[in-house]
N, C-alpha and C positions, 0 to 999 in steps of 0.2 A: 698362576697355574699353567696357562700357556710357556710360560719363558722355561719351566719346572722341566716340560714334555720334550722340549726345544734343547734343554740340555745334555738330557739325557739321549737322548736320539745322536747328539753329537758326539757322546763322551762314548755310545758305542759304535760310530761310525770310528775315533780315533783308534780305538781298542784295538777293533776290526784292523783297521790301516797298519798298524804295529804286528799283530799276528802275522801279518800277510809277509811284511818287511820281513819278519825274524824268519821267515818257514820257504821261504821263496830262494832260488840260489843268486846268487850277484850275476849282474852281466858280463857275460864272459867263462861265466865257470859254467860245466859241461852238465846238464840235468842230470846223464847218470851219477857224479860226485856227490849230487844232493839227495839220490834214495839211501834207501837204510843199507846198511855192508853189505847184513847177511843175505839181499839177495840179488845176483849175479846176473846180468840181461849179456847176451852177447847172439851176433847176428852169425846166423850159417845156413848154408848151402850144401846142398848134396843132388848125386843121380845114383839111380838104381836102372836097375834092367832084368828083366827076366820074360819067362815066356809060357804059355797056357800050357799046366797043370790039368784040368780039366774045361770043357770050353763051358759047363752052366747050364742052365736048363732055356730057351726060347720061347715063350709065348705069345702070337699072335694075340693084340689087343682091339685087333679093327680099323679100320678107315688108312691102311698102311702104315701102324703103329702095333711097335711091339716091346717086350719087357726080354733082358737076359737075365737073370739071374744066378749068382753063386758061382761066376767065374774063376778060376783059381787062377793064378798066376805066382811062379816060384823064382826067387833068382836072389841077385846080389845087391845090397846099398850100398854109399860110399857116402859120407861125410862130412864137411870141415868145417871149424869155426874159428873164435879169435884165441881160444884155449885148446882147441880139440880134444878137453876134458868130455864134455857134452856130444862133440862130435862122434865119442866109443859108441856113445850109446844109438848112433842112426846107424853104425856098420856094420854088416854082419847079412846073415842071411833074411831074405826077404820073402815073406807068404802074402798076397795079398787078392782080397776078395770083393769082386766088383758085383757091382749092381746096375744097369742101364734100363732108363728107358727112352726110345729112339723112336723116330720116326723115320720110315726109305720114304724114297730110295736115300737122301743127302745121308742119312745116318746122324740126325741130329736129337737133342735131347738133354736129358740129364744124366750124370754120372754119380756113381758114389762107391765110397772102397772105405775098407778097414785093412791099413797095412801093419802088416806084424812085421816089426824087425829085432832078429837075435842076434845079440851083439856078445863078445865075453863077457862084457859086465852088467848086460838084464835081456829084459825083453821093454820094448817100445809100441805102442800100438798107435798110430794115426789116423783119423779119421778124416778123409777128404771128400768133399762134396763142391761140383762145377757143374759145368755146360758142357758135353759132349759134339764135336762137325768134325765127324771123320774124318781125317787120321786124328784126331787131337784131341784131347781133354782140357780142358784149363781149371783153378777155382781155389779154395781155399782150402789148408791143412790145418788140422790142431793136434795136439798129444791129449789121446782120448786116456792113454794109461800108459804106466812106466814100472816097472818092479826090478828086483836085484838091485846091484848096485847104481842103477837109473832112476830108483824108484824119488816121488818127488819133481822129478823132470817137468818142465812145464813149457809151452811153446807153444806158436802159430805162423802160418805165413800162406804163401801160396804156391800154387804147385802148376808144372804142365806136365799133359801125358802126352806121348806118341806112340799108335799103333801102326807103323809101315808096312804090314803087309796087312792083303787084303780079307782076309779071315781074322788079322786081330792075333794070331799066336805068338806075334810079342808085343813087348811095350819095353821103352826110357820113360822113366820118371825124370824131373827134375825141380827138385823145390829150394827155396831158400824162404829166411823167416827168420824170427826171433826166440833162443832158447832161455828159458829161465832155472833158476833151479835154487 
């Protein structure tokens, strides 16, 4: 009965071993070669820039801690990948709506935005969430939504912001990351 269990345990240890062999890519061959065709990873980079739309609503939260809310910020994306198929879809006009909550005087915190970008061929929507130390933002992007002919779109990566003047009435973006689709 023992040798029975011992076999069996072995003949799915080999089984296993063989799966693994068949489904795994050779060495040397590129992991992307080994996903399925239809779907397309390619890395890209883009900056935007624009400048306060509306500055948001303020509110003192205590102890030298306060919230902005509902920043508007309007301006331009730009782009690129290893196709700059995917790349249409980050260019175009840029809307984007901040959320801070900071502490003065340093101006540090948390950050978060929903960037709308309209491109010819959809609309893009991003959702970035970082760290906030005046002038700068840092943190992470993803594609919260994609429609027209973006729709599908899939992606993440990471982003810096900078606000160079001291009110904050503009900002550079600059993110890169991995597009899917």
């Amino acid at each position: 009965m023992m040798w029975g269990r011992t076999m069996t345990r072995r003949g799915l240890a080999i089984g296993l071993a063989i799966l693994l062999a068949l489904t795994l890519p050779a060495p040397g061959d590129d992991v992307a070669d080994a996903l399925p065709a239809d779907v397309a990873h390619e890395p890209i980079i883009g900056v935007a820039s624009g400048s306060a739309e509306d500055p948001g609503a303020m509110t003192p939260t205590g102890n030298g801690r306060f919230t902005i809310d509902d920043r508007i910020y309007t301006g331009q994306s730009l782009a690129r990948s290893v196709s700059d198929d995917a790349a249409a879809c980050l260019t175009g006009q840029l809307r984007s709506v901040e959320d801070w909550a900071l502490q003065s005087p340093r101006m540090t915190g948390q950050h978060r935005s929903d960037v709308t970008i309209r491109s010819e061929r959809g609309t893009v929507v991003l959702q970035l969430r970082g760290q906030m130390e005046f002038p700068s933002a840092s943190g992470s992007w993803t594609v919260a939504r994609a429609t027209g002919g973006c729709a599908g779109l899939e992606g993440d990566g990471h982003y810096t912001a900078t606000f160079p003047s001291v009110d904050a009435a503009t900002f550079r973006l600059t993110f890169d990351g991995e597009i899917r689709s």
